[in-house]
C-alpha positions as CSV (number, residue, x, y, z in Angstrom):
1,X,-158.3,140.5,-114.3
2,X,-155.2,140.2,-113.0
3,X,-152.5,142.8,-113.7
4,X,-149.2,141.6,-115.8
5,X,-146.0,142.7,-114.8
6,X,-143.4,141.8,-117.3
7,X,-140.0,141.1,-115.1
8,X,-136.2,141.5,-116.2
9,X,-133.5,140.2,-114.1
10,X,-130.0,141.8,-114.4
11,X,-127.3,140.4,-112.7
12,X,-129.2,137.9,-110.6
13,X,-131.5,140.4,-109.3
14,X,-134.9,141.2,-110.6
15,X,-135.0,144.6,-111.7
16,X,-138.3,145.9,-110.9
17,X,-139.3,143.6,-107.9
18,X,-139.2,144.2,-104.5
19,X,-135.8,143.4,-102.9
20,X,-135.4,142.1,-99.3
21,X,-132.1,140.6,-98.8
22,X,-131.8,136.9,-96.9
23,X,-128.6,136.1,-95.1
24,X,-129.6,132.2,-96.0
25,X,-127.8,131.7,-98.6
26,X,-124.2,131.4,-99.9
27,X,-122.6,130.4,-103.1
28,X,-123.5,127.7,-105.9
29,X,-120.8,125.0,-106.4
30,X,-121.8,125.4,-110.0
31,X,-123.1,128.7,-111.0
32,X,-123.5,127.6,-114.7
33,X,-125.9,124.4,-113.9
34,X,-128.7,126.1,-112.9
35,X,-131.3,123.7,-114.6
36,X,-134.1,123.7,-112.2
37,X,-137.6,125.5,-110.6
38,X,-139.1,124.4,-107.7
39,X,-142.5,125.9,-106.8
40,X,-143.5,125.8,-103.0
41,X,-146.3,127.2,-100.8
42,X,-145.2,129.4,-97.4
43,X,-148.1,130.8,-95.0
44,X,-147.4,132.1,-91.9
45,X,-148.3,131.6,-89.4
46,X,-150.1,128.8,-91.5
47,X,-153.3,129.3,-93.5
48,X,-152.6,133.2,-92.4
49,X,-152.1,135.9,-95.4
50,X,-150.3,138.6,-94.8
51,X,-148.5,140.3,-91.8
52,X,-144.9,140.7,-93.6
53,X,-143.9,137.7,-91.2
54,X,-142.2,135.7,-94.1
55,X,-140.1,138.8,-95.1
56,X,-138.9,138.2,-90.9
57,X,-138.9,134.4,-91.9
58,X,-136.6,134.6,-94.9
59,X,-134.4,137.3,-92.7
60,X,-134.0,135.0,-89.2
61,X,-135.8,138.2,-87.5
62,X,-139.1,135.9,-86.7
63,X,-140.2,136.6,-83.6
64,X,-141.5,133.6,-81.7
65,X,-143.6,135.9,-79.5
66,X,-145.8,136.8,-81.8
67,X,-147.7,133.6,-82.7
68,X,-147.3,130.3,-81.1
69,X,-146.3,128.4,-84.4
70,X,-143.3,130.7,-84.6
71,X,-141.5,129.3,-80.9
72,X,-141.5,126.6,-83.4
73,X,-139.6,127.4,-86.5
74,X,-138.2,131.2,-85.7
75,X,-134.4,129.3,-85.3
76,X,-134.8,127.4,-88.8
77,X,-132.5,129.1,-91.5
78,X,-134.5,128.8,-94.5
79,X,-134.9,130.9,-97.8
80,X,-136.1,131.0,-101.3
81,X,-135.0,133.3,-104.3
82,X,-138.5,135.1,-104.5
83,X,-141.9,135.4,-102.7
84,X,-145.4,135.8,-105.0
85,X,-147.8,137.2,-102.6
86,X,-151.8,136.7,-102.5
87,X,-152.0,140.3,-104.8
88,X,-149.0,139.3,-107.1
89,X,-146.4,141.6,-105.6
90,X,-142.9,139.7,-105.8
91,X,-140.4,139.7,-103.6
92,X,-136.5,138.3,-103.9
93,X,-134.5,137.5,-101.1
94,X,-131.7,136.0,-102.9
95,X,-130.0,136.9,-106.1
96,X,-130.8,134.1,-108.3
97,X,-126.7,133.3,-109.0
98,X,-126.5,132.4,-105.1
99,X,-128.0,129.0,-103.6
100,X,-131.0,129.8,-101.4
101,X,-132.0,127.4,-99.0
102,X,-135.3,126.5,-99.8
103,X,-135.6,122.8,-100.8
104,X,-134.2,120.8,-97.6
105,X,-133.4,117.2,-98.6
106,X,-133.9,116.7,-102.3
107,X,-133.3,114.6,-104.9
108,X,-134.6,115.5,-108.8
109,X,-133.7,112.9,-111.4
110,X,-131.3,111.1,-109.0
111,X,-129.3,114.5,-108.0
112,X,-129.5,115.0,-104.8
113,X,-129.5,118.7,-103.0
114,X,-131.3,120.3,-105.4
115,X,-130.3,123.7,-103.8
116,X,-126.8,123.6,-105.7
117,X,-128.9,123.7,-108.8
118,X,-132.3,125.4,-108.6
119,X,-134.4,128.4,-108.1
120,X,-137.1,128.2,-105.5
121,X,-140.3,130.4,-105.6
122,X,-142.8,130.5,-102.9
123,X,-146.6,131.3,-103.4
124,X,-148.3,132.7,-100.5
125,X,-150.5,130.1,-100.1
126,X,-151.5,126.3,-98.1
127,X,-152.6,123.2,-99.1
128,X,-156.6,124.2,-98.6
129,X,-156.3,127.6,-100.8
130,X,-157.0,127.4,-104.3
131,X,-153.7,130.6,-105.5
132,X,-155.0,133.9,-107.3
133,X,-155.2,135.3,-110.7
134,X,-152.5,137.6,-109.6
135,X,-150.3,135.4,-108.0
136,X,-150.6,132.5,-111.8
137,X,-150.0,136.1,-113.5
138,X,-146.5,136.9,-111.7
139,X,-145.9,133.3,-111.9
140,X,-145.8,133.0,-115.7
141,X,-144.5,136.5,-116.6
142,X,-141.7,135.6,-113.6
143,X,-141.0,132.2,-115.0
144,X,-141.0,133.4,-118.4
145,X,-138.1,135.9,-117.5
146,X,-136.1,133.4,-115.5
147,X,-136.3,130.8,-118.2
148,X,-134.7,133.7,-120.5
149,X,-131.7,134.0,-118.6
150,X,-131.2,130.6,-117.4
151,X,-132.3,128.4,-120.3
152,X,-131.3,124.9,-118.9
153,X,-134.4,125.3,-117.2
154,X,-137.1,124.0,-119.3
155,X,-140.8,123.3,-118.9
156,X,-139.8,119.8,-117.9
157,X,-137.6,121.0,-115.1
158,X,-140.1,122.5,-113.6
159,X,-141.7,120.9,-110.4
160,X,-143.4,121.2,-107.4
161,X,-141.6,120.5,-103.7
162,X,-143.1,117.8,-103.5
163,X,-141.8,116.2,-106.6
164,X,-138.5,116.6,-105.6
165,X,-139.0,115.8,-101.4
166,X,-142.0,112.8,-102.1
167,X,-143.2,111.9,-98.6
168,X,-141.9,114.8,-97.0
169,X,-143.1,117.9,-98.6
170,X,-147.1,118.4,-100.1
171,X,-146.3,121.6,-101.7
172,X,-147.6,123.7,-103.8
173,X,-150.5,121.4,-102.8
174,X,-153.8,120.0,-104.4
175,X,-155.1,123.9,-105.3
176,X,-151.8,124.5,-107.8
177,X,-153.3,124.4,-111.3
178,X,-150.6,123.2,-113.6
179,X,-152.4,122.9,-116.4
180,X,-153.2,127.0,-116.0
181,X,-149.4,127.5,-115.4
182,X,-147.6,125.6,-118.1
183,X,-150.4,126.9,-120.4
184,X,-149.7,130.1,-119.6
185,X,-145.7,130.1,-120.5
């Protein structure tokens, strides 16, 4: 069974989560309209668990030495607010009041740049993994908490990345049980 970890966020930050500061980010041009969660999937290097090579990711310290996939992506300047890893441990990068850069090109209910707006989560995770007890666990308590202090975001403004970036992005993939997550909140 997985272990539940009831979250509180103060100021932005999550009190009793790991913290691991992003330089991707900057400010919101609306801090009061934040109205959405987008759910994504990050391995790396893909279908890979593991290694702390996201936390370099998220920071711009990836080395591309380390894994051919990397020469590939270590320049892009990407981010998300928080990290659920394969044991449920979460980590934020970026203080929920700031716009991560997690979403790309994005358009939810014909507003584009969904960055200016939402809160992105990542599961540690791919397309051909079904996710873990702990990871649906931290996802709902997390979500639970979030929705608390940022109430514009409802059940219904909830999506994936790929509901948001159709064509472009898969994620959180065909393993993603929304049924077991909006159950669970």
């Amino acid at each position: 069974m997985a272990q539940k970890t009831v979250f509180k966020i103060a100021d932005g930050w999550l009190e009793n989560g790991r913290k691991i500061p992003s330089p991707h980010f900057d400010a919101r041009p609306d801090p009061q309209d934040i109205s959405l969660l987008v759910i994504h999937y990050i391995s790396l290097p893909p279908e890979q668990f593991g290694g702390g090579f996201i936390d370099d990711f998220f920071q711009g310290k990836l080395d591309p030495s380390r894994h051919p996939y990397f020469e590939e992506i270590y320049r892009v300047r990407v981010s998300a607010h928080c990290l659920i890893e394969r044991n449920g441990r979460v980590t934020q990068y970026v203080n929920f009041n700031d716009r991560a850069w997690h979403a790309g090109l994005s358009c939810f209910e014909g507003r584009e740049k969904c960055n200016d707006f939402a809160i992105g989560i990542e599961l540690e995770g791919s397309n051909e993994q079904p996710f873990t007890a702990a990871q649906y666990a931290a996802l709902i308590s997390l979500t639970r908490e979030i929705q608390r202090c940022y109430p514009l975001i409802r059940q219904n403004r909830i999506v994936g990345h790929c509901d948001i970036s159709p064509g472009r992005k898969i994620d959180p993939g065909r393993y993603f049980d929304w049924k077991r997550y909006f159950s669970g909140l």
